[in-house]
C-alpha positions in Angstrom: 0.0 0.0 0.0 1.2 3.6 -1.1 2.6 5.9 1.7 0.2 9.0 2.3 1.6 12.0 1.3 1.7 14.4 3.9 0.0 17.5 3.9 2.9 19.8 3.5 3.6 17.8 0.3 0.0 17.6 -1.2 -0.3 21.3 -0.5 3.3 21.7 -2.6 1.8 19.1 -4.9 -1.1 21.9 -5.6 0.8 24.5 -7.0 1.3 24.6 -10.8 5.1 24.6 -11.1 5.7 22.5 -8.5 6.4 18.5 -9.3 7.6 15.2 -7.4 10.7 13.5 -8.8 13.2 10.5 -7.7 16.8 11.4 -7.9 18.9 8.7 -9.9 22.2 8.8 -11.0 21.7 8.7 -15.3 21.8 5.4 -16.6 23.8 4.1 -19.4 21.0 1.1 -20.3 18.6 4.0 -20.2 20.8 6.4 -22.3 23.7 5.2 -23.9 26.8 6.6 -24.1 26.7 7.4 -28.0 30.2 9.2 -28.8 32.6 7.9 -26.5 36.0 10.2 -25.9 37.9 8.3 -23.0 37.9 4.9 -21.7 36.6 4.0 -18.3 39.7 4.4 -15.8 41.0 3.6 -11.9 39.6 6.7 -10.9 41.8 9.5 -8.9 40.7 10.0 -5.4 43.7 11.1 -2.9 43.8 11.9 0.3 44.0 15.9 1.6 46.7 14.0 4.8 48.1 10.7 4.8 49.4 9.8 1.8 49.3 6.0 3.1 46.0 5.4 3.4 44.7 2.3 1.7 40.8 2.6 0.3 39.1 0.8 -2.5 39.8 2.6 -5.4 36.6 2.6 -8.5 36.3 2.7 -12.0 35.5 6.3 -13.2 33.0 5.7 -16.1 34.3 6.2 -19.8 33.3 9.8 -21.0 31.3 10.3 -24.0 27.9 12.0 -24.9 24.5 11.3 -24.6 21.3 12.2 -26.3 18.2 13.0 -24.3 14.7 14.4 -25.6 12.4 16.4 -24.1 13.8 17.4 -20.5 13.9 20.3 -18.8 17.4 22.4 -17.1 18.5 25.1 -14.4 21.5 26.4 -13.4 21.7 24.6 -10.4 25.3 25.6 -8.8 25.1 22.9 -6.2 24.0 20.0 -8.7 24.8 19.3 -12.3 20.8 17.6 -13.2 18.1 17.8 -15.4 14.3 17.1 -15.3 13.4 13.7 -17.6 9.5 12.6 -17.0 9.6 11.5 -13.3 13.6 11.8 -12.6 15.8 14.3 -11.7 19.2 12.3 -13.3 22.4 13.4 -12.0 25.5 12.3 -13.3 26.9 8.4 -13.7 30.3 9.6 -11.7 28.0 11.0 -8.3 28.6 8.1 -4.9 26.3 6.2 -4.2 22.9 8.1 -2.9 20.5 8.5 -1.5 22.1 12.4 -2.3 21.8 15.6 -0.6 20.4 17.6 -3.1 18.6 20.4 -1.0 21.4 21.7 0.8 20.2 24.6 2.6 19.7 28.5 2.1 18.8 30.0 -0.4 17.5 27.2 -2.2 19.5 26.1 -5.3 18.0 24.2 -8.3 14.1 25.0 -7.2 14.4 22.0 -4.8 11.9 22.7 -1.7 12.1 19.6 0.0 13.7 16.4 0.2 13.4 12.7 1.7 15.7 9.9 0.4 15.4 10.1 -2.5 12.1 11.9 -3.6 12.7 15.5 -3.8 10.4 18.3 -4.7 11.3 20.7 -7.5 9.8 24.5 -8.3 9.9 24.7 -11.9 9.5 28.3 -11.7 7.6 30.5 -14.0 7.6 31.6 -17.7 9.9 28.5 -18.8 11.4 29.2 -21.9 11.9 26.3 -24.9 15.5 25.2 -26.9 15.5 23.3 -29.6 18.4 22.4 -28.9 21.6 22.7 -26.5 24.7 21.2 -25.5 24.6 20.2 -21.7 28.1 20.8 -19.4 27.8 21.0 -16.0 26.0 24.1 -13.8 28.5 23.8 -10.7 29.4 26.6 -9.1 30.9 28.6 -12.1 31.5 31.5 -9.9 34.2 29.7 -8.6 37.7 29.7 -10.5 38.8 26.3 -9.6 35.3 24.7 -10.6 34.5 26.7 -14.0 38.1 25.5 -15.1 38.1 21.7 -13.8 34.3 20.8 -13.6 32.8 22.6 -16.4 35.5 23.6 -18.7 37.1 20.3 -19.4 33.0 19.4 -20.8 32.7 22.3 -23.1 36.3 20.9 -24.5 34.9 17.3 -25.2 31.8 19.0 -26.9 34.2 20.4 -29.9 34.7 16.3 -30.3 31.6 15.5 -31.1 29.8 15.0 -34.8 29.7 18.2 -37.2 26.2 17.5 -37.9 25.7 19.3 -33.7 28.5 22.3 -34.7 24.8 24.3 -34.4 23.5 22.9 -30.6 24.7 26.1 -28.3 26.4 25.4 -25.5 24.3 25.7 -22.0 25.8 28.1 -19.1 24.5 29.5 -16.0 23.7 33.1 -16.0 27.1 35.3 -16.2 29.3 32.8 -16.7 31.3 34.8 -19.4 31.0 38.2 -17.8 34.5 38.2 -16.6 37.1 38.6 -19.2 39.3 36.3 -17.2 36.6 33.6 -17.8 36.1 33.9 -21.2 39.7 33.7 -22.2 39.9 30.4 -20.9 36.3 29.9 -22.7 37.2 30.4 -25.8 40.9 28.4 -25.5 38.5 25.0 -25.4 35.3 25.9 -26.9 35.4 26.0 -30.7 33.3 28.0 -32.7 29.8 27.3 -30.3 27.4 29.9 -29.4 26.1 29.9 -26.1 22.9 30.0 -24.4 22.6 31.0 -20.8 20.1 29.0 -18.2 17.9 31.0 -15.7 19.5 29.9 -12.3 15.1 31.0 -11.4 13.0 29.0 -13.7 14.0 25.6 -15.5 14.0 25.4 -19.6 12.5 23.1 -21.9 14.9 21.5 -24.2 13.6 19.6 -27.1 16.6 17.9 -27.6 19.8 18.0 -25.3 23.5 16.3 -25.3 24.8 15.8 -22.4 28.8 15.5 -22.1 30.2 13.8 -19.3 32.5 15.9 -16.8 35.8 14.4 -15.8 35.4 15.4 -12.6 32.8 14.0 -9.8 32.0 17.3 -7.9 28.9 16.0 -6.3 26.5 15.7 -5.1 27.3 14.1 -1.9 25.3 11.3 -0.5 23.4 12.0 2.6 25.3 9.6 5.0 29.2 10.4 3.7 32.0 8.5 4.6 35.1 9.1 6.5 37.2 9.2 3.3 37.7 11.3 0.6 35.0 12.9 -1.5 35.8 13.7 -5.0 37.3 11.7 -7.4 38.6 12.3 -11.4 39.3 10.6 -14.8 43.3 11.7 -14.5 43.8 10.9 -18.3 40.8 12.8 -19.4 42.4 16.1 -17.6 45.9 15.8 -18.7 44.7 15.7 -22.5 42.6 18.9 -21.6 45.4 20.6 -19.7 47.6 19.3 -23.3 45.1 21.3 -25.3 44.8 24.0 -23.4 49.0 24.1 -23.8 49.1 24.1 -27.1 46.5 26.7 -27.5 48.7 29.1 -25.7 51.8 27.9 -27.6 53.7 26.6 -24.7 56.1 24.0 -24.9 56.1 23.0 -21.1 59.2 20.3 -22.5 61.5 23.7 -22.3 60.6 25.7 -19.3 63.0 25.1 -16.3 61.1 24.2 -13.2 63.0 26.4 -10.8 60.7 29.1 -9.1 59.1 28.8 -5.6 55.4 30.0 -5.1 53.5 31.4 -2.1 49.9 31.3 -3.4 48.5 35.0 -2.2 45.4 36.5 -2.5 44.8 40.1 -1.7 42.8 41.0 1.5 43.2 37.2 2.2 40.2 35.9 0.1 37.1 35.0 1.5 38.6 34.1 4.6 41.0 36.3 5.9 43.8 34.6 8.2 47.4 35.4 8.9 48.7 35.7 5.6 51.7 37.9 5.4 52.9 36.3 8.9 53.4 33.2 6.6 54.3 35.6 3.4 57.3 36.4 5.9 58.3 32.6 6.5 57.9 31.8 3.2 60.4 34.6 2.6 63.0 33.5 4.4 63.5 29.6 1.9 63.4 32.3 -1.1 59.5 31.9 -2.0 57.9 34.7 -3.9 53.9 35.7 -3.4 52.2 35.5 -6.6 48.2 36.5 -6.9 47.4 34.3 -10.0 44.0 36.3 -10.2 45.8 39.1 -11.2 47.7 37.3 -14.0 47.2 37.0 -17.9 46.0 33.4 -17.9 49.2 32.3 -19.7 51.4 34.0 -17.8 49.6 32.1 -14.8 50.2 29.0 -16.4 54.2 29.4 -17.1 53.9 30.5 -13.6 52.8 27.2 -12.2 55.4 25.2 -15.3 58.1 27.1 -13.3 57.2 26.4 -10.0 59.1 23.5 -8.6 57.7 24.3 -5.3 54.1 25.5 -4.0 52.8 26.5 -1.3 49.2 28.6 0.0 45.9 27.6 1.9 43.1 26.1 0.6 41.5 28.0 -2.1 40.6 28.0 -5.7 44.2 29.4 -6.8 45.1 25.3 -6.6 43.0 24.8 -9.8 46.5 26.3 -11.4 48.2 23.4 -9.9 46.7 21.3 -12.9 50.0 22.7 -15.1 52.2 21.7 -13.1 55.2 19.5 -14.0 55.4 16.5 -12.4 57.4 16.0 -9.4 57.0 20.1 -8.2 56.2 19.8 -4.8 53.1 21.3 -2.8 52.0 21.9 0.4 48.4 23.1 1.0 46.7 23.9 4.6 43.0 24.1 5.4 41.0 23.6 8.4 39.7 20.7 9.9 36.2 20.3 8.6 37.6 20.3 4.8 39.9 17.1 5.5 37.8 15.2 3.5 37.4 18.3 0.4 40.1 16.8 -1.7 39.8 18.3 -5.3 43.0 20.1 -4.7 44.9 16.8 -4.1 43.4 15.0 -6.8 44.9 17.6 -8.6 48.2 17.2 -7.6 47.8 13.4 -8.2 47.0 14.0 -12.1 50.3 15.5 -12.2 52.3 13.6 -10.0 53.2 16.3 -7.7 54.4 15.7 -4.3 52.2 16.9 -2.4 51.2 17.0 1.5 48.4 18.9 2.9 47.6 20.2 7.0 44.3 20.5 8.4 45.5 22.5 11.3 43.9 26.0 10.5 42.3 27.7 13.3 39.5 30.4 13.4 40.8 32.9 16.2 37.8 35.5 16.6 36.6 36.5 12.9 39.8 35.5 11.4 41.6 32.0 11.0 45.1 31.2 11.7 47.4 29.2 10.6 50.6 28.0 13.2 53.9 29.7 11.0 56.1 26.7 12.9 54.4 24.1 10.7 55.1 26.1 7.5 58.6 26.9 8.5 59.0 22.9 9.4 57.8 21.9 6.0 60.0 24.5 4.0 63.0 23.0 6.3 62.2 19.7 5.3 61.5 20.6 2.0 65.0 22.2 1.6 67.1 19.3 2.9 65.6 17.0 0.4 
């Protein structure tokens, strides 16, 4: 016998916009994988701390392209998903759910309400209809390190599909190419495309979408999470776009000298303000220069990092860099306790072989954090005697 609905569900239920779906990761028997760019791999997934830990390592699905009628998007920054029928699908590479898909405040993706995995989505009002579009990821692309690894990479794997789709527009979420900072690594990886941007308010009908697989597993996270590390990656898929986005900018990474060493700044501290030139002043004294990448030419960031045969700063989307590495720079990265698990940054340094080593041991003192200068200076002694 069917479960009653409660009331604050059937009154939900009333409104006109307002529908019941089951959250599923997409399924390849359901919609297969039709142009396929990179083979199913031992996924990367490394550890922020120990670099001895032992955990089951997984397959991250092949990456290809999938054709899907009739379903309805939003620029959901917290979820990559789209509306088909009765399912909200999320991508093949999410954990294992049930997922948290309505995270909080303010409410992201018009999802109201959520148990297991039945969720409750405001369609909004005034929903627009595509033919056509192209279907990359929504995450957070106000954020550097995630519009460059999450969504990026997809838009370059759309330029590989079939001429007879050179006329489906890419799909963004709303001001994605605002910045000119953003659009120069845009257009580096996206072809010729036009773009069309999604209302991060209302979903839109699309008559007929492709979806391109991300090589990156962002989320979303399952409700129950493990005591291991979150995010994982398809390494080979990201070293072929960090190759293309190389040769783009006419570097040939086979003659640049690694010899520089890098203090990761960021003026007025970034969204968290801790002791920074205390540790600017450490850094100092081992020869390390402060660089604020966000103030850089994009290729001039990027011979920055080919340089660098050591790096160093807190946790932050400056680390997305890190992907142009060579291999064997080293890199040391602290963050706070809560984030041991958030480990994009070290998959990162994984895909490049870096030698890498991460603290948790940031402390908030008041309205600030703080990080202990002894544990930097410790780590740039080490470092040097190697």
């Amino acid at each position: 016998m069917k479960k009653p609905v409660v009331p604050f569900v059937r009154k939900l239920l009333s409104y006109r916009n307002v529908r019941l779906k089951r959250a599923e990761r997409i399924s390849t028997a359901r919609f297969p994988v039709l142009w396929n760019f990179f083979e199913a791999e031992i996924e990367v997934r490394a550890p922020n701390e120990d670099a001895r830990t032992t955990m089951p390592r997984r397959n991250f699905p092949a990456l290809g392209a999938r054709q899907i009628r009739h379903v309805q998007v939003t620029a959901n920054r917290r979820c990559s998903g789209i509306i088909h029928k009765t399912k909200f699908l999320i991508p093949q590479s999410a954990p294992q759910g049930p997922w948290n898909l309505r995270v909080g405040k303010p409410v992201t993706g018009g999802i109201t309400w959520q148990k297991g995995a039945m969720i409750l989505i405001d369609t909004g009002i005034g929903r627009g209809t595509l033919e056509r579009g192209i279907f990359v990821g929504t995450w957070s692309p106000h954020n550097w390190f995630h519009w460059t690894i999450d969504i990026l990479p997809s838009v370059w794997l759309s330029t590989k599909l079939p001429a007879a789709f050179d006329d489906y527009p890419i799909l963004l979420p709303p001001n994605s190419l605002q910045k000119a900072t953003w659009r120069e690594p845009f257009n580096l990886v996206s072809g010729s495309r036009s773009v069309v941007e999604l209302s991060d308010m209302r979903y839109t009908n699309v008559r007929d979408l492709i979806w391109i697989d991300s090589p990156t597993a962002p989320g979303p996270l399952p409700i129950e999470r493990k005591s291991e590390p979150r995010f994982s990656a398809h390494g080979s898929a990201l070293n072929a776009y960090r190759s293309h986005v190389l040769s783009q900018l006419g570097i040939d990474e086979t003659s640049v000298e690694r010899s520089r060493k890098i203090f990761l700044a960021r003026r007025d501290g970034g969204n968290r303000p801790y002791n920074q030139e205390e540790l600017i002043e450490v850094a100092q004294q081992f020869d390390f220069q402060p660089v604020f990448l966000e103030n850089m030419p994009l290729k001039d960031s990027i011979r920055t990092m080919l340089e660098s045969k050591i790096v160093v700063g807190p946790h932050g989307a400056g680390w997305a860099s890190a992907l142009y590495c060579q291999a064997r720079t080293k890199g040391f990265l602290w963050t706070w306790e809560q984030s041991r698990h958030d480990n994009w940054f070290a998959n990162i340094a994984e895909v490049r072989k870096m030698r890498f080593e991460a603290s948790t041991q940031m402390k908030k003192i008041g309205s600030r954090w703080h990080f202990d200068p002894r544990i930097l200076r410790s780590y740039l002694e080490k470092s040097a005697a190697d």
